[in-house]
Backbone as JSON, one array per atom type, in Angstrom:
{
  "sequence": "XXXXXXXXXXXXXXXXXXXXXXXXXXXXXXXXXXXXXXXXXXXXXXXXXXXXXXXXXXXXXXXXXXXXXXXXXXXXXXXXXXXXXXXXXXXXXXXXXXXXXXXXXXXXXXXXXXXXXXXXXXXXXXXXXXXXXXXXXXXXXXXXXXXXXXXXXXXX",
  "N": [[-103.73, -64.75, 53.54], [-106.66, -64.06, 55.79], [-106.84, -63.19, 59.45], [-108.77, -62.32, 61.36], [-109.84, -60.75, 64.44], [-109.41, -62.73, 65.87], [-107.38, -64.04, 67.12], [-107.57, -63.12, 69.79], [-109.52, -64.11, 70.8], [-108.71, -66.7, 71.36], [-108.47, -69.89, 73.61], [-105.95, -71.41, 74.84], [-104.02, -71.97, 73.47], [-102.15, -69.8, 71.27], [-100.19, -70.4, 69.63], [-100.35, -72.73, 68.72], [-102.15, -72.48, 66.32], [-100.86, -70.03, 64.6], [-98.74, -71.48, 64.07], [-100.17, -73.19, 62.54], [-100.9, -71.87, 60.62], [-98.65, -70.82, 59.27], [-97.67, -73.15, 58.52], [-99.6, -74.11, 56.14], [-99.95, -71.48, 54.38], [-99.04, -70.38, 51.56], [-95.77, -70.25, 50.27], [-95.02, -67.63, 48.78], [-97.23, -66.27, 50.46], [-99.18, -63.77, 52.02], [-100.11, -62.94, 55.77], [-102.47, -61.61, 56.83], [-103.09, -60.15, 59.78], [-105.42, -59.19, 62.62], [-106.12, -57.24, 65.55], [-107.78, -56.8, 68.89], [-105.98, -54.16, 70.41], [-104.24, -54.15, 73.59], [-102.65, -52.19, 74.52], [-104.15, -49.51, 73.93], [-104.93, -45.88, 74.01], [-107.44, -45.59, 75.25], [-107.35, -47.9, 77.02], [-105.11, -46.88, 78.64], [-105.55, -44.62, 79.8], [-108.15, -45.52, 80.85], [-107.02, -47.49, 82.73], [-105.6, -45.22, 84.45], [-107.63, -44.12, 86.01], [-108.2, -46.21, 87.69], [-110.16, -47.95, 86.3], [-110.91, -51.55, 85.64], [-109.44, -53.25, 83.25], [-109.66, -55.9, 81.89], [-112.07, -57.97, 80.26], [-115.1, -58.25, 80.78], [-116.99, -61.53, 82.44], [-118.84, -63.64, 80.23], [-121.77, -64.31, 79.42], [-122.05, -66.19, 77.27], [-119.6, -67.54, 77.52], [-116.35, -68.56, 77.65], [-116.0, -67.69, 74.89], [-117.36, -65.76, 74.3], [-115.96, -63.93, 74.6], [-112.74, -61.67, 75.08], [-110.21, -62.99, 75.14], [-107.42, -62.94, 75.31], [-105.54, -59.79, 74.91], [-103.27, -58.12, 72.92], [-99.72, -56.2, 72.66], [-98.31, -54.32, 70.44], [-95.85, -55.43, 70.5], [-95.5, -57.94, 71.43], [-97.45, -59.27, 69.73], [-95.74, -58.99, 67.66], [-93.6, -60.29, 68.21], [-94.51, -62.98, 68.69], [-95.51, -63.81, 65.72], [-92.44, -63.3, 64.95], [-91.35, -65.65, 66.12], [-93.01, -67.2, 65.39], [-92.01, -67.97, 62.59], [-92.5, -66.34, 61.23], [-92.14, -63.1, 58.76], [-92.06, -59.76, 59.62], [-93.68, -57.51, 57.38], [-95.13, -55.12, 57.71], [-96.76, -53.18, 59.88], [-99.27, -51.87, 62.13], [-101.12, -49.41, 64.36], [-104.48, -48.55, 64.68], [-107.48, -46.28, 64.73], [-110.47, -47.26, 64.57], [-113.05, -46.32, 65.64], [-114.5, -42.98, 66.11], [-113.74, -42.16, 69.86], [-116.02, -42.39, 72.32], [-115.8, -40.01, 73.98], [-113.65, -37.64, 73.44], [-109.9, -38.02, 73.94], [-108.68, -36.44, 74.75], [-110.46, -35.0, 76.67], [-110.14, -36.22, 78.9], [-109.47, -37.16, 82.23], [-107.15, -37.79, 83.18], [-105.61, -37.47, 81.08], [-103.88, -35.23, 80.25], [-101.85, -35.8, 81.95], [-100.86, -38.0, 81.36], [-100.18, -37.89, 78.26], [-97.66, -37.22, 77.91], [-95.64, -38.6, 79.01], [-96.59, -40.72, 77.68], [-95.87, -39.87, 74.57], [-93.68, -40.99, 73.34], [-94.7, -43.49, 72.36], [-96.79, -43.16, 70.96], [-97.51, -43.98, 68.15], [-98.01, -46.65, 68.43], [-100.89, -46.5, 70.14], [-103.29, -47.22, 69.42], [-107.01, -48.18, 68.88], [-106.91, -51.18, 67.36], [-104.24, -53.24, 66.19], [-103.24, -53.96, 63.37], [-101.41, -56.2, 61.24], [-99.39, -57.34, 58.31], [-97.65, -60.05, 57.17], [-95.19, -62.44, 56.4], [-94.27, -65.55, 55.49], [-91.04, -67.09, 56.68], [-88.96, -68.64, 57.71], [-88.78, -71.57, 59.49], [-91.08, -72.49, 61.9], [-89.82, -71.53, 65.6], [-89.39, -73.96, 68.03], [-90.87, -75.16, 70.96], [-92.81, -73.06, 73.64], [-93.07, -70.04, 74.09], [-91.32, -68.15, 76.47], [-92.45, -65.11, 77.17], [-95.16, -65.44, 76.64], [-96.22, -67.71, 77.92], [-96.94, -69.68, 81.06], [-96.14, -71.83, 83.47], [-96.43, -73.98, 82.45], [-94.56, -77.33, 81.29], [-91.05, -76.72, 82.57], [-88.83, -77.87, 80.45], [-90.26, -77.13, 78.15], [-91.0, -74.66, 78.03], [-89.39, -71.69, 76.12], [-86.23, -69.48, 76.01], [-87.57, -66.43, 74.09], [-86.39, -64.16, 73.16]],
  "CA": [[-104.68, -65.33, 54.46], [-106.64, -63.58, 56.47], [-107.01, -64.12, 60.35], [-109.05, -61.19, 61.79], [-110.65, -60.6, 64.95], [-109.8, -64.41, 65.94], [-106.47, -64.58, 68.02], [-107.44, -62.27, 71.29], [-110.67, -65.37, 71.57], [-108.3, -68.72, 71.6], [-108.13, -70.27, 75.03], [-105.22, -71.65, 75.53], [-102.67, -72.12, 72.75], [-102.04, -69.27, 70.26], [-98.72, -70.98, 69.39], [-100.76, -73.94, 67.62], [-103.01, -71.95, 65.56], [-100.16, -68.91, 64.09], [-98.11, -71.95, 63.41], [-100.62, -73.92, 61.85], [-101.12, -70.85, 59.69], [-97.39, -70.82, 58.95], [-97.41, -74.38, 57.37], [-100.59, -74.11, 55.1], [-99.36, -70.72, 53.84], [-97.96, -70.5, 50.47], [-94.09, -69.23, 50.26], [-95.07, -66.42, 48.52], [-98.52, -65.89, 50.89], [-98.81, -63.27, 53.29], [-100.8, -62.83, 56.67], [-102.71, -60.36, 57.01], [-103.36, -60.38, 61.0], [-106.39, -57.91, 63.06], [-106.66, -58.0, 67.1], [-107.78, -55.26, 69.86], [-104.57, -53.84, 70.94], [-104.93, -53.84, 74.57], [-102.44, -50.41, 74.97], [-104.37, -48.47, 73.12], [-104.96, -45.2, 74.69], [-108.42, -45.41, 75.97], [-107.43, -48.58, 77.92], [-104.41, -46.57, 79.18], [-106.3, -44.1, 80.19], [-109.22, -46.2, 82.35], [-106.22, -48.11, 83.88], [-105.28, -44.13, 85.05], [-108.8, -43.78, 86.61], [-108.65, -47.45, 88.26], [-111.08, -48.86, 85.99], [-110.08, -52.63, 85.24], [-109.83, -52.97, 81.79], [-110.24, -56.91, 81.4], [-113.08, -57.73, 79.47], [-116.56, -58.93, 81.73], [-117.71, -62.63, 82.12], [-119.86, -63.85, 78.78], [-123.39, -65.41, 79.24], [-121.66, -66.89, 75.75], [-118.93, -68.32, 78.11], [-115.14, -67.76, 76.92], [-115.64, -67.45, 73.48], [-118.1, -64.3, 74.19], [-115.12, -62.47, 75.52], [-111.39, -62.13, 74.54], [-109.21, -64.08, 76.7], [-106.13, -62.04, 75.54], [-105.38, -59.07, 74.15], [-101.74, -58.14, 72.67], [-99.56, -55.39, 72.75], [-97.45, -54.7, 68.88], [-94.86, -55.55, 70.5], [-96.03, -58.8, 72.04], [-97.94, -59.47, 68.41], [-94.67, -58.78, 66.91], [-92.41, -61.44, 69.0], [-95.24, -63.77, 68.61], [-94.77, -63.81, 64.71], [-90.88, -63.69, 65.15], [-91.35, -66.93, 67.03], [-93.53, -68.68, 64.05], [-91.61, -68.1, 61.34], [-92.94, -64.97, 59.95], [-91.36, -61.55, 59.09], [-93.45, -58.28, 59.44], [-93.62, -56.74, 56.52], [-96.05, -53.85, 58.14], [-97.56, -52.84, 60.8], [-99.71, -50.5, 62.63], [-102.23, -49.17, 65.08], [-105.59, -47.52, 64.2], [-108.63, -46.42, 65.71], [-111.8, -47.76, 64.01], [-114.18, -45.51, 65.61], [-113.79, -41.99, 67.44], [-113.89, -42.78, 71.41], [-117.13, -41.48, 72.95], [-115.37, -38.96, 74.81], [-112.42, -37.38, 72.99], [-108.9, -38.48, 74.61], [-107.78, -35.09, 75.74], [-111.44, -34.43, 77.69], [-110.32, -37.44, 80.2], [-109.03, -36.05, 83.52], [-105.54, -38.06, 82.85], [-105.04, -36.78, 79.72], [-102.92, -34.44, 80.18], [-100.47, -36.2, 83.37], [-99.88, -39.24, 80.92], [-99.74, -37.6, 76.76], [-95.75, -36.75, 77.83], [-94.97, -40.22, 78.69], [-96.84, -41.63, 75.99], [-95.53, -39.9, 73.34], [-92.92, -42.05, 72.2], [-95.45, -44.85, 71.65], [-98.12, -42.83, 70.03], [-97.87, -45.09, 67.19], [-98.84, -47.75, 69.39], [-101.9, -46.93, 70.97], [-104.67, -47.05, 68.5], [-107.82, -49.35, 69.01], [-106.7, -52.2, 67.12], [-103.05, -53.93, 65.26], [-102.68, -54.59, 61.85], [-99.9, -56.97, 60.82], [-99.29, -58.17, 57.39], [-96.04, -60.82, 57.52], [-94.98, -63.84, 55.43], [-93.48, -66.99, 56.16], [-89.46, -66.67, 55.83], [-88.52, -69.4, 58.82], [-89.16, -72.64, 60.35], [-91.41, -71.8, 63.73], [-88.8, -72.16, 66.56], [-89.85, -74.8, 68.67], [-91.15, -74.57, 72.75], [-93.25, -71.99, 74.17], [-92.48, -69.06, 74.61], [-91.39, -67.51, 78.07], [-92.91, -64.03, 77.02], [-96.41, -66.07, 76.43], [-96.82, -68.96, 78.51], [-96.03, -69.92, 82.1], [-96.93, -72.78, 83.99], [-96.05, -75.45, 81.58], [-93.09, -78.31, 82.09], [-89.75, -76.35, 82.57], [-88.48, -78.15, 79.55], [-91.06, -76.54, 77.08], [-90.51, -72.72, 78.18], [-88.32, -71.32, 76.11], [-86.66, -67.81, 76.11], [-87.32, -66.23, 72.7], [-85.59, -62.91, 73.56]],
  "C": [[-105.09, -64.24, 55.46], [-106.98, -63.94, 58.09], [-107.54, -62.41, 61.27], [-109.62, -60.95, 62.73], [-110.36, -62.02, 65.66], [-108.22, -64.32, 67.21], [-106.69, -63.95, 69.94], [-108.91, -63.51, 71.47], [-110.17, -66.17, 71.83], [-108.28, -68.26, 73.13], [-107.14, -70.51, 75.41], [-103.86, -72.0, 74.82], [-102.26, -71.56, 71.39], [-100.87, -69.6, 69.05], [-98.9, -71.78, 67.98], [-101.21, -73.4, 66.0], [-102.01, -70.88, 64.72], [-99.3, -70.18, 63.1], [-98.45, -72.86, 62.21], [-100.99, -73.17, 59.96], [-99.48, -70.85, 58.86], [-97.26, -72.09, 57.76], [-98.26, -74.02, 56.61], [-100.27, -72.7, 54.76], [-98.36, -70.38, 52.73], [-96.82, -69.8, 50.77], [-93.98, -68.12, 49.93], [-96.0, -65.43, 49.6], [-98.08, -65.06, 51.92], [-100.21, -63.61, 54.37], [-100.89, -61.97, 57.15], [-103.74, -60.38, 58.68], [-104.58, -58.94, 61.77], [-106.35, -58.25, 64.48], [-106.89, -56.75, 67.72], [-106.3, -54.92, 70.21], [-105.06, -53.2, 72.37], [-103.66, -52.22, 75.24], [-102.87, -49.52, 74.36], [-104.68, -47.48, 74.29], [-106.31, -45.33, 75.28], [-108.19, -46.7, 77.12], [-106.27, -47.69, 78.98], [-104.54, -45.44, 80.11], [-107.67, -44.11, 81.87], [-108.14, -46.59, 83.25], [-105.77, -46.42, 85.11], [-106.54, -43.7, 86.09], [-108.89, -44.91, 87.26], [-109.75, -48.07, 87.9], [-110.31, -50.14, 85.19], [-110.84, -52.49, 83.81], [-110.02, -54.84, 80.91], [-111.75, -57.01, 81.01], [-113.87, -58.91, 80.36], [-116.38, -60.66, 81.07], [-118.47, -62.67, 81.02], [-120.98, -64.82, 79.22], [-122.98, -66.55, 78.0], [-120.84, -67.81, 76.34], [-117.91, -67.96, 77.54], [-115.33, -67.76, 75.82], [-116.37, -66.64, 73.32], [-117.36, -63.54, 74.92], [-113.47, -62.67, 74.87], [-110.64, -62.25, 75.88], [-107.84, -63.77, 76.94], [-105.53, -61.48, 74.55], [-103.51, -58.85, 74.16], [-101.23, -56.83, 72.62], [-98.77, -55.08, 71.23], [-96.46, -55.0, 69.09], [-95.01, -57.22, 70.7], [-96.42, -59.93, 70.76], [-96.93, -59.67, 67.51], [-94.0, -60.31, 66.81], [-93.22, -62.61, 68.97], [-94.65, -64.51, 66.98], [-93.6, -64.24, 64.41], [-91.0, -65.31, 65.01], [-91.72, -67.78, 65.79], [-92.98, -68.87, 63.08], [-91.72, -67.24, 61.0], [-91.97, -63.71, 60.26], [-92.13, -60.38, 58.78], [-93.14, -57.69, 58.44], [-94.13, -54.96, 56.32], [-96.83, -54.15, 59.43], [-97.72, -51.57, 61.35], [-100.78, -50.44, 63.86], [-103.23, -48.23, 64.71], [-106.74, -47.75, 64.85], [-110.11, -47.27, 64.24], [-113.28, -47.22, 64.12], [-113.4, -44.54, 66.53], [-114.25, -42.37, 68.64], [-115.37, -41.99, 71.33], [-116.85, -40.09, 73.34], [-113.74, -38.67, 74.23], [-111.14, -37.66, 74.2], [-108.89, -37.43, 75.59], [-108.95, -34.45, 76.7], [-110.9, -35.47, 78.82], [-109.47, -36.99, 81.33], [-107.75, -36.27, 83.36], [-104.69, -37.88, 81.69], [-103.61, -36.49, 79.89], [-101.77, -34.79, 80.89], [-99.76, -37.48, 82.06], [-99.77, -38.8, 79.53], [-98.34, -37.77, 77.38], [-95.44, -38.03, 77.82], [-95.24, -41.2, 77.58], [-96.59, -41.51, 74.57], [-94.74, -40.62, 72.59], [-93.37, -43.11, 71.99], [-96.46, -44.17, 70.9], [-98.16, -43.74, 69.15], [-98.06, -46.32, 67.2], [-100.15, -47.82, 70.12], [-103.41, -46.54, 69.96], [-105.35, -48.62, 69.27], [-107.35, -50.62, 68.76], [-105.04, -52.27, 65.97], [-103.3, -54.71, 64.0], [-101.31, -54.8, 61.62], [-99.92, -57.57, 59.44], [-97.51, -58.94, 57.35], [-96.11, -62.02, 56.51], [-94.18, -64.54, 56.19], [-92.17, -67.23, 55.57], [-88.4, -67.9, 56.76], [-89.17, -70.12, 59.31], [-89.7, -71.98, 61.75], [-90.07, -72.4, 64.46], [-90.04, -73.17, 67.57], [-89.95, -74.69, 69.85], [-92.07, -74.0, 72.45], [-92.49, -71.07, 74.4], [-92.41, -68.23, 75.89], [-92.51, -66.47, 77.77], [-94.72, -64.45, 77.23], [-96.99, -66.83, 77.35], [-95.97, -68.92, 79.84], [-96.7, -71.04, 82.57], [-97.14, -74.17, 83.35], [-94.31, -76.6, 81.97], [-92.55, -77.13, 81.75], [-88.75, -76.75, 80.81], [-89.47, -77.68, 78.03], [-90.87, -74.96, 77.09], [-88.87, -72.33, 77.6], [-87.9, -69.49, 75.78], [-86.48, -67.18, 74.61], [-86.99, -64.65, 72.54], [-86.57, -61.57, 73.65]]
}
């Protein structure tokens, strides 16, 4: 199944929709998942220059904007949570930036710290995973806040 481009638009309950994917998913089927990855380096970058990196109001209204982007780790523990087990994943760019990385004035102060994620900060996350586990049940702390006390739960 594929689900591409679609989880950084929901409004308000990604929980429903991963899991709903989980049941209708053959035993053998995988899920092959696409979303912006919001550490990629060019956002990590603007945040270094103080440009906010949420994404503008939509004349379209929320569904002409993404309402929330993920990190692979974030994307990962999400998964976990539904049932599924990653079989792969990655980060990749999709187009070259406008302005090569290493011309940006912070380049050079933040590569050192970022090296041990390099393989985290591409444009966008690819996940392919299958369904190997019952979703756990709740919300997840990591995800959600602001719901009853008795629905938050901590999924490590």
């Amino acid at each position: 199944m594929l689900f591409c481009e679609i989880l950084e638009h929901l409004l308000m309950d990604p929980l429903q929709v991963v899991r709903e994917i989980h049941r209708v998913l053959a035993p053998k089927g995988r899920l092959v998942l696409t979303t912006p990855n919001v550490a990629r380096i060019e956002n990590v970058l603007a945040l270094m220059a103080g440009v906010n990196i949420y994404d503008p109001y939509s004349g379209y209204g929320p569904y002409g904007r993404h309402n929330r982007e993920y990190t692979m780790h974030d994307l990962a523990r999400l998964l976990r949570f539904c049932g599924f087990t990653i079989e792969r994943q990655f980060s990749a760019d999709s187009r070259a930036p406008i302005t090569p990385y290493e011309q940006h004035p912070a380049y050079d102060a933040v590569a050192p710290a970022l090296a041990f994620r390099k393989d985290d900060l591409g444009q966008y996350l690819f996940v392919v995973a299958r369904p190997t586990a019952p979703p756990t049940e709740g919300l997840p702390a990591f995800l959600y806040r602001s719901y009853p006390q008795d629905q938050i739960v901590d999924a490590g």
